[in-house]
N, C-alpha and C positions, 0 to 999 in steps of 0.2 A: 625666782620671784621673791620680793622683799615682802616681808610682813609690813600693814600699814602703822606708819609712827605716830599716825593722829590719834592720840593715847585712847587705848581702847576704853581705859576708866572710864571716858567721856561717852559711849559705847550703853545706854540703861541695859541691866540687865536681868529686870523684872518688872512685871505689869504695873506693882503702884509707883515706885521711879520714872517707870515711862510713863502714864498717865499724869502724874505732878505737873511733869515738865509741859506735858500736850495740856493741860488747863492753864498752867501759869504764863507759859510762856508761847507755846505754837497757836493756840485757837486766839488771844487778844489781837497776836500780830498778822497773825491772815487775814482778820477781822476788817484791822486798820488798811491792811494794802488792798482788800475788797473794796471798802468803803472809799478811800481813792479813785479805785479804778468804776465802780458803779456812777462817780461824778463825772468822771473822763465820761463816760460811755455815756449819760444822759447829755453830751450835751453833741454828740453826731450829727450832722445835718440831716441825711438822711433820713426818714421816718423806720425804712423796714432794716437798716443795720441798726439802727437806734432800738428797736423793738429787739431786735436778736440779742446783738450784743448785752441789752438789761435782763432778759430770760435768761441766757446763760450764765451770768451770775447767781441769779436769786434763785434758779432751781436750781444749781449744779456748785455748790459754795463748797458742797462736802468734798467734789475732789482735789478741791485747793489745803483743804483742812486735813484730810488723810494725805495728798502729799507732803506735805512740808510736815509731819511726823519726824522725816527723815534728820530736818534739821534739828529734833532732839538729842540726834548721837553728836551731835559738835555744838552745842548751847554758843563757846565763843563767836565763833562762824556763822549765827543765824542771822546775823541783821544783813548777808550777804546771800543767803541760801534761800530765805524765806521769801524775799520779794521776787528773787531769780524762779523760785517754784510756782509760786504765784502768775509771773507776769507769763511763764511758759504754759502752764494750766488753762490760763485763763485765753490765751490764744487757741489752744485745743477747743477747749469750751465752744466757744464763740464758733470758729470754726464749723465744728461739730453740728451747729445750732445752724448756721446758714447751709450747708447742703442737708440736712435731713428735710428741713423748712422752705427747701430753694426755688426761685422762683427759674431757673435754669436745670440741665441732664444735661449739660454739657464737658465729657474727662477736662478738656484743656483748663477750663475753668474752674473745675474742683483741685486742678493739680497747681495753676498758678494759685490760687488761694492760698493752698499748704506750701508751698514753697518759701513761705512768710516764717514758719515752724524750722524749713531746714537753713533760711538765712538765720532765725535768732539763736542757733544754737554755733553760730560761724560770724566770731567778731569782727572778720574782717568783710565782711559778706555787702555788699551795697543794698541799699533800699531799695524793692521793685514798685512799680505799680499792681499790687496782688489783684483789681479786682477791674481789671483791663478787659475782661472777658466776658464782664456781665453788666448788667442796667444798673443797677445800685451801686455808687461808686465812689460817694463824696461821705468818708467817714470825719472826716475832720483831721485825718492824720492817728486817730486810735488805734491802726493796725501796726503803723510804724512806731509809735509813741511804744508798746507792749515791744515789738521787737527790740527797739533800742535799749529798753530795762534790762532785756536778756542780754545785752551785748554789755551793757554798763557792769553788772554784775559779775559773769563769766570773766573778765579779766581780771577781779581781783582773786583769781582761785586760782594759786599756785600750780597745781595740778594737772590743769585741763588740758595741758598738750597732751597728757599719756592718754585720758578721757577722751577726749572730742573725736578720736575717727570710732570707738565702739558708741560712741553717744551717736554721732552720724546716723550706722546701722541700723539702730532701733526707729532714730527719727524717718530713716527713709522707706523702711518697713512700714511704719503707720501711715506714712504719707501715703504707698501705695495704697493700704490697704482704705483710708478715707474715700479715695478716689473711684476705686472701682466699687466700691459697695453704694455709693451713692449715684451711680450713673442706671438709665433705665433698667429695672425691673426684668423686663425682658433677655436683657444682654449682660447683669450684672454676678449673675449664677457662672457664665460660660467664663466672662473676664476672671471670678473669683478664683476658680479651678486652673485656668493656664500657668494664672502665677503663680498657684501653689508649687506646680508640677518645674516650676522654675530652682525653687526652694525645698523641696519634698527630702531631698539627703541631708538637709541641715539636722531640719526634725521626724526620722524616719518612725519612730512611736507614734504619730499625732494626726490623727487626719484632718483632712483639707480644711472642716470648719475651725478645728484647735488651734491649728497652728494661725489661721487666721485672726484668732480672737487672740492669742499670744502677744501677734503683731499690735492690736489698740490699746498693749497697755503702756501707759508713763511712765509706770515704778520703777524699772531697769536705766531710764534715762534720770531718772530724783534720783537713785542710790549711786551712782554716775556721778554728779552732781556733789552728792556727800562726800563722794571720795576724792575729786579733783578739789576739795579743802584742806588736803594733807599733801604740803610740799613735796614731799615722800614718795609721792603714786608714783609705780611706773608702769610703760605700760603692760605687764604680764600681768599685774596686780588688777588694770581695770582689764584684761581681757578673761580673770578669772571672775570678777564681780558680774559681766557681762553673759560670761555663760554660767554662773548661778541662779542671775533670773531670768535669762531665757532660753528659753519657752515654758518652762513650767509654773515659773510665779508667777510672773505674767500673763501666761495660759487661765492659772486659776482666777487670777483679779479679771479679767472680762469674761471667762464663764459663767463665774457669778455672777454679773452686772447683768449678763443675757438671762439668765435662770431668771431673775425676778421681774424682769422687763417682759417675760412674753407675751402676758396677755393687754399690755400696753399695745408692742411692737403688731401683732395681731390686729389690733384697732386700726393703727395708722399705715399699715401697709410695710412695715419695714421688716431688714433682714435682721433673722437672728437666729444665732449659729447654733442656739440648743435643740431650734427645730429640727433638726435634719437627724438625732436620731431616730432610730425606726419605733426606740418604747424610752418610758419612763423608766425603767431598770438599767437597760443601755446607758443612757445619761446619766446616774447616779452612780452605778460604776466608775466610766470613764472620768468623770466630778472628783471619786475618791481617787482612783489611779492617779491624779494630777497632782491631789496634795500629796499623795505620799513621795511624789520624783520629785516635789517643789522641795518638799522636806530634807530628800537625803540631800540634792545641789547648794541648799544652803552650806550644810554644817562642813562645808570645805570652808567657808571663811569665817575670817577672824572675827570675833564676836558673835557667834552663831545665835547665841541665844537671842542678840535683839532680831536676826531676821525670823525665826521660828514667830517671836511675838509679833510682824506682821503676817504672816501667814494664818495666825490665830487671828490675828483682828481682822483680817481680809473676812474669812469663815463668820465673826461675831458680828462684825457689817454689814456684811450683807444679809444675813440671814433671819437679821432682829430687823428689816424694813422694814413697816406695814404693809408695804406691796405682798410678803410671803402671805398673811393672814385672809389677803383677798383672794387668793386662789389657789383652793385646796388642790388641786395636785403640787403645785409650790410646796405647801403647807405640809405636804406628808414626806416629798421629798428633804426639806427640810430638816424635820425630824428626825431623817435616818441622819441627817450628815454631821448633825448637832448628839446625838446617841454616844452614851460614853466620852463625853466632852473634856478634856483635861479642864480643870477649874483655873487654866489663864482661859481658853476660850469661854467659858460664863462669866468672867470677871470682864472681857470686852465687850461680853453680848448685854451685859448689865449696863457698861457705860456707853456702849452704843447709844441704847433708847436714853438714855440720860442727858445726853451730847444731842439726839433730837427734838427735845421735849423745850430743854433750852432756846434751843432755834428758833421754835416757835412763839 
């Protein structure tokens, strides 16, 4: 395996370096390709993809802003990375938004939906009809408009032959996993379980919910991404990037997203994987066990220290929500996981709330 030659100098490798760069440069321009794409999407013919597609941006902007971080380890490369993390986010998003919201429980239909997700990440992939399956169905062309971006982009990344079949993985990973968690309530526990048991050797540490919540995360597919910007990559290099973040960094980034979502997800009827321990202790355990395996899989590659710095902003992210402060068992949970913090994790849990307050 070659070490990557996209100079690691480009690589931050501390908290106010990388924050510079995420105010000067990554949050203006997610900004601009949000605000783009908010205008695309207000003008849908449809009323209820037109309602989704606008929700999914204006609540969910932060995971476009936390991915495209990545595009701070190659500043040269951002005007190719950023709109590329963006227009794929923003398809998750959306996504995301229409089956948890769906006026349908039908797999076929949740799975051509995402298959939108495994064509933009496959330049040569043709345009389908994604939403063949369901009543709502005249977007204007916004589904294909977002894939196409991800196809316009992804060619100019040197890289991406060595990248694109472990980018594949992760994508068809989430794809399952969208699919079957979003199909009836009833049937969606039994579907959840077969497939783990399909995949169970890959991650034999993690049970059936972890590994599941492993599968919805993006990060392994953004640092993927990063790295097919370096002429350089081969594939040992992305097949080494691809098993450092998965299952465990990605395991941790949707554990957390479920930790502060429960008593949302509770409301509305949805799954969420931190339920199914049997206590609060159990959960904060296996919580801590996660960062620490996310910790050691990093520091096999090169530049370790900027991935430690998202693994600390993952933890300062999520943990400084205001969702944590509305429910105390959150709230205490919290605390223990925040306890003995190294001062990069209070230096993101600082600019977290600073980066929200803005927003608003």
């Amino acid at each position: 395996m070659i070490e990557l030659k996209q100079s690691r100098n480009q690589f931050p490798r501390e908290p106010i370096r990388l924050m510079s760069r995420v105010y000067k440069f990554i949050l203006p321009e997610v900004r601009k390709e949000l605000d783009s794409w908010r205008k695309d999407a207000g003008n849908i013919p449809d009323p209820e993809l037109r309602r989704q597609a606008l929700a999914s941006i204006k609540t969910k902007e932060f995971h476009c802003q936390g991915g495209a971080v990545y595009a701070a380890a190659n500043l040269p490369q951002r005007h190719i990375i950023i709109p590329l993390i963006v227009a794929f986010q923003t398809i998750s998003d959306y996504l995301d938004n229409l089956c948890d919201r769906s006026t349908s429980m039908d797999e076929g239909d949740f799975r051509l939906l995402h298959q939108s997700m495994l064509d933009a990440i496959n330049p040569q992939a043709q345009l389908q009809d994604y939403y063949a399956l369901r009543e709502e169905r005249n977007d204007g062309g916004y589904l294909h408009r977002l894939v196409l971006t991800c196809h316009a982009q992804i060619v100019k990344l040197p890289g991406y032959r060595s990248a694109q079949p472990l980018i594949a993985d992760l994508v068809q990973l989430y794809t399952d996993l969208q699919v079957y968690k979003h199909i009836d309530p009833s049937r969606r526990e039994a579907a959840l379980l077969a497939w783990w048991e399909l995949h169970q050797a890959r991650t034999p540490q993690l049970k059936w919910n972890e590994f599941a919540a492993a599968t919805g995360s993006t990060l392994g597919v953004f640092m993927l991404f990063l790295s097919a910007s370096d002429e350089h990559l081969d594939e040992a290099s992305a097949r080494t990037i691809h098993n450092a973040y998965f299952p465990y960094v990605c395991g941790l980034h949707i554990m957390l997203d479920y930790l502060i979502d429960q008593a949302e997800d509770e409301i509305g009827g949805d799954l969420n994987f931190c339920s199914y321990y049997d206590s609060k202790e159990t959960m904060l355990n296996r919580i801590a066990f996660i960062v620490d395996e996310a910790r050691k899989d990093v520091a096999a590659l090169p530049a370790s220290s900027f991935h430690v710095m998202i693994i600390e902003g993952l933890l300062a992210l999520y943990l400084s929500d205001p969702k944590v402060s509305e429910q105390q068992e959150i709230r205490e949970v919290s605390k223990r996981l925040m306890r003995r913090s190294p001062l990069m994790r209070l230096f993101f849990f600082v600019n977290s709330r600073w980066i929200r307050k803005r927003l608003k």
